[in-house]
C-alpha positions in Angstrom: -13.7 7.0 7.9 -13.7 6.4 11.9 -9.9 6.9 12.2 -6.6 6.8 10.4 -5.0 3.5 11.3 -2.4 4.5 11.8 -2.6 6.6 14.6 -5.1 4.1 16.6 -2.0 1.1 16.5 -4.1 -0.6 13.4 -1.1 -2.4 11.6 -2.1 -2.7 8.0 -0.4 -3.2 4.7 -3.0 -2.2 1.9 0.0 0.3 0.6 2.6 -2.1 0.7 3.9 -3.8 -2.9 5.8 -7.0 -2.1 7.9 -9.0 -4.4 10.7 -11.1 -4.8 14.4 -10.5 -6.2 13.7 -12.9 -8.6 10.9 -10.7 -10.0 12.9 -7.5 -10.0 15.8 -9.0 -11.6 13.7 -10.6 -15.0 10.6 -8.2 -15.2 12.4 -4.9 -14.3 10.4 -3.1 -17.2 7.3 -4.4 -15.3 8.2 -3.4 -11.9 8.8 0.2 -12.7 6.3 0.7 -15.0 3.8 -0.7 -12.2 5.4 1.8 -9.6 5.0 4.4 -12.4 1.5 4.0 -13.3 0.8 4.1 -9.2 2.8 7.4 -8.9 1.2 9.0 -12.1 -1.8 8.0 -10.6 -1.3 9.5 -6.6 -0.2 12.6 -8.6 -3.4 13.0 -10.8 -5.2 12.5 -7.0 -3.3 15.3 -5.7 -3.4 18.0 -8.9 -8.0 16.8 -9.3 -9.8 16.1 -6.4 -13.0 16.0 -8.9 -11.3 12.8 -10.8 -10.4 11.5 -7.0 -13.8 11.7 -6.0 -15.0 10.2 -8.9 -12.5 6.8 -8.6 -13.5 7.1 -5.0 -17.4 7.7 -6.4 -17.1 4.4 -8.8 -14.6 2.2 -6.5 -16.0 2.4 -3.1 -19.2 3.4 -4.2 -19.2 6.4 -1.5 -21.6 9.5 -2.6 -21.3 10.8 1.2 -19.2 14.2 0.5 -18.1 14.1 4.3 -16.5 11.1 3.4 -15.2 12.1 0.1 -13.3 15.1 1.6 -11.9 13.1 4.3 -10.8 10.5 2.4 -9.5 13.2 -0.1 -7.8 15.3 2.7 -6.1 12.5 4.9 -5.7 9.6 2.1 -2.5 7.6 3.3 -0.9 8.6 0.0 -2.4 12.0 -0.6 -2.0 13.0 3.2 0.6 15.9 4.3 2.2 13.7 6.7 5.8 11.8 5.5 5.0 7.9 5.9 7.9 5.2 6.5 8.8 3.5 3.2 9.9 0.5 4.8 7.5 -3.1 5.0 5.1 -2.5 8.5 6.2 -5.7 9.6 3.6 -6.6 12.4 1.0 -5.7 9.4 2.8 -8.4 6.7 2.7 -11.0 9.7 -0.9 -10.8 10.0 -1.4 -11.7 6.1 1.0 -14.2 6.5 -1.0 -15.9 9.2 -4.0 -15.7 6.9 -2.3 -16.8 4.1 -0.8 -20.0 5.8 -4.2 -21.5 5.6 -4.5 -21.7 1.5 -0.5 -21.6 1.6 1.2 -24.1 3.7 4.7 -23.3 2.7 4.1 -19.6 5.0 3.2 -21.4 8.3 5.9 -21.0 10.9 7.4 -17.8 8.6 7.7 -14.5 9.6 7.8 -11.1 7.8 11.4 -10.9 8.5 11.7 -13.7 6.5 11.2 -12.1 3.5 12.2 -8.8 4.1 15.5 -7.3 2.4 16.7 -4.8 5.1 19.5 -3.2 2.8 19.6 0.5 3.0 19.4 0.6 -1.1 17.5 -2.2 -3.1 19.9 -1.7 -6.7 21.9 -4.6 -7.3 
């Protein structure tokens, strides 16, 4: 790891989950137990760094312990610092401009587009 992203201006959206209403409204049983199953899964992280560096280990494929411990130690989800919980815009419209190629219906659209700015997301 060279630097945290975030902290150099890199925009990117590898923690975001994106969906639709339409999906939360007919698979809410799937949504939450998704979100579940990802915040079981940051907790385990947090409470064994031996079963995070063996995901890391088998995922990445990273055996460098330098990198193990600062992946462990400053890991956007297992880091110290608070992190917005809103959409990084600039970030969603760079994969929209990606995606345009293979999906024509995105060209011309921006992240704003598609995100719901409400303070609470219950209908």
């Amino acid at each position: 790891m060279l630097a945290a992203s975030e902290k150099q201006g890199v925009d990117a959206s590898g923690g975001d989950f994106f969906t639709t209403r339409e999906l939360l409204k007919s698979r809410p049983g799937q949504v939450k137990a998704l979100l579940k199953a990802f915040s079981e899964a940051i907790r385990m992280g947090r409470e064994n760094k031996d079963l995070f560096n063996r995901v890391m280990r088998k995922t990445m494929k990273e055996e460098n312990p330098k990198v193990l411990e600062a992946l462990y130690r400053s890991h956007y989800f297992l880091g110290t610092e608070t992190h917005n919980a809103r959409p990084l815009e600039r970030a969603l419209d760079l994969d929209i401009k990606d995606l345009s190629v293979t999906v024509p219906e995105l060209k011309g659209r921006k992240a704003a587009d598609f995100i719901d700015a409400r303070s609470s997301y219950r209908n």
